[in-house]
C-alpha positions in Angstrom: 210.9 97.8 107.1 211.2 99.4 103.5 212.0 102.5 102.3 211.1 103.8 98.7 212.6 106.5 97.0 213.2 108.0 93.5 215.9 107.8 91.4 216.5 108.9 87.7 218.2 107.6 84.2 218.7 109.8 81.5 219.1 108.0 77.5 220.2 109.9 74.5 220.6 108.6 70.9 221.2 110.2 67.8 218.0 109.2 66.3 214.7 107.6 66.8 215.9 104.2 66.5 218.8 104.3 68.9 216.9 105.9 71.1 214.0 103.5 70.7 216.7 100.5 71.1 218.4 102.2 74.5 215.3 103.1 75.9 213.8 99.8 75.6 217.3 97.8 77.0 216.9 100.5 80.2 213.2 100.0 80.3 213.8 95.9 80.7 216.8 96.8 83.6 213.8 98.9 85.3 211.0 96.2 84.9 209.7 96.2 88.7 210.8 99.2 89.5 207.5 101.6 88.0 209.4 103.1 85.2 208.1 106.3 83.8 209.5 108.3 80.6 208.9 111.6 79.5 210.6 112.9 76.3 212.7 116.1 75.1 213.7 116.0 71.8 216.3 112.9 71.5 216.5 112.5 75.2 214.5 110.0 77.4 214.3 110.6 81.2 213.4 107.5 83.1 211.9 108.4 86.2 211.8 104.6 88.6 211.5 104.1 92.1 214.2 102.3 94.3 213.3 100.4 97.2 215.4 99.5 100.3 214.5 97.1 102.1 215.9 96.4 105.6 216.4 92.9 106.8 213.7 92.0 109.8 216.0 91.0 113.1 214.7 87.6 113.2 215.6 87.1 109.6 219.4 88.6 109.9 219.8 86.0 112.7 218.2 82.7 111.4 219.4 79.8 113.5 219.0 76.4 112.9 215.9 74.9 114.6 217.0 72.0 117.1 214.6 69.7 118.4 215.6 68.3 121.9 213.2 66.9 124.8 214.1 65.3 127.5 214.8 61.7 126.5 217.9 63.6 124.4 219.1 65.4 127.8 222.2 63.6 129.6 220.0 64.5 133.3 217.2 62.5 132.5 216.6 59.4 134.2 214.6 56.9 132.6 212.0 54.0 134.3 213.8 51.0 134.3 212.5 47.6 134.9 213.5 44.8 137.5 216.1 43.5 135.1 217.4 46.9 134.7 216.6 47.8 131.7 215.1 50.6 130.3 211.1 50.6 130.3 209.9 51.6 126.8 206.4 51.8 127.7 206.9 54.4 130.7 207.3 58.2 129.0 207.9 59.8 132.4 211.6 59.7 134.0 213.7 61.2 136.3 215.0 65.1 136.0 217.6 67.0 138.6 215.6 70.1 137.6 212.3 70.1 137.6 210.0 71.2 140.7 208.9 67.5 141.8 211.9 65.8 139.7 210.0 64.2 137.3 209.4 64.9 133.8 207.7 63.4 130.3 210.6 62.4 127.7 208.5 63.9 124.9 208.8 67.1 127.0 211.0 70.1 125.8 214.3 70.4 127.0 214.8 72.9 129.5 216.7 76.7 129.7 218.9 74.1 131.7 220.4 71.8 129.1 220.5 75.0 126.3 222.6 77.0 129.2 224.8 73.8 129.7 225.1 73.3 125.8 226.8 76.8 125.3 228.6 77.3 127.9 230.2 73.9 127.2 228.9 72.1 130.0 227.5 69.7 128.1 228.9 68.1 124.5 227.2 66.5 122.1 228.0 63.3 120.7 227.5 61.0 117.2 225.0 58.1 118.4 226.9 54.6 116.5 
């Protein structure tokens, strides 16, 4: 949201060509800002428009867009094989959470893990 309103700035010189030279340096500061002049003898009144603008909520409070699914959330249980190890080619996996406790691990994490993330519940950690 903006609001516009005017202001004023008033230049005097002692003759033409100071007035000329002021007028001009004020006229430049005003660029943008719809300057108009009307004279009166040696005096120039610069008649601009101000505009406030108000930041937009979602603006003032920029966070920093993190990207988590699943596969990044300590709950979720992958597929793993007969060996033991983890099956690459499976993308579903276990999840505490979820209605029938299974999930995608391309899926977005859940109100869950954000919850556990700020109240402290859950760290993060540097991968080696």
């Amino acid at each position: 949201m903006s609001e516009s309103y005017q202001q004023f700035a008033i230049v005097v010189g002692d003759s033409a060509q100071s007035l000329t030279e002021k007028l001009n340096e004020q006229l430049y500061k005003l660029r943008g800002k719809h300057p108009v002049v009307t004279f009166e003898g040696m005096i120039a009144r610069i008649c601009y428009e101000e505009t406030e603008r108000e930041p937009e909520p979602e603006e003032e409070q920029k966070k920093p867009v993190i990207k988590l699914t699943c596969q990044d959330c300590p709950y979720f249980v992958p597929v793993l094989k007969a060996d033991g190890s983890v099956d690459q080619r499976s993308r579903k996996g276990g999840c505490p959470f979820t209605k029938y406790k299974v999930t995608t691990r391309d899926h977005d994490v859940c109100e869950k893990l954000l919850n556990n993330l700020n109240d402290g519940e859950v760290k993060l950690c540097v991968v080696d």
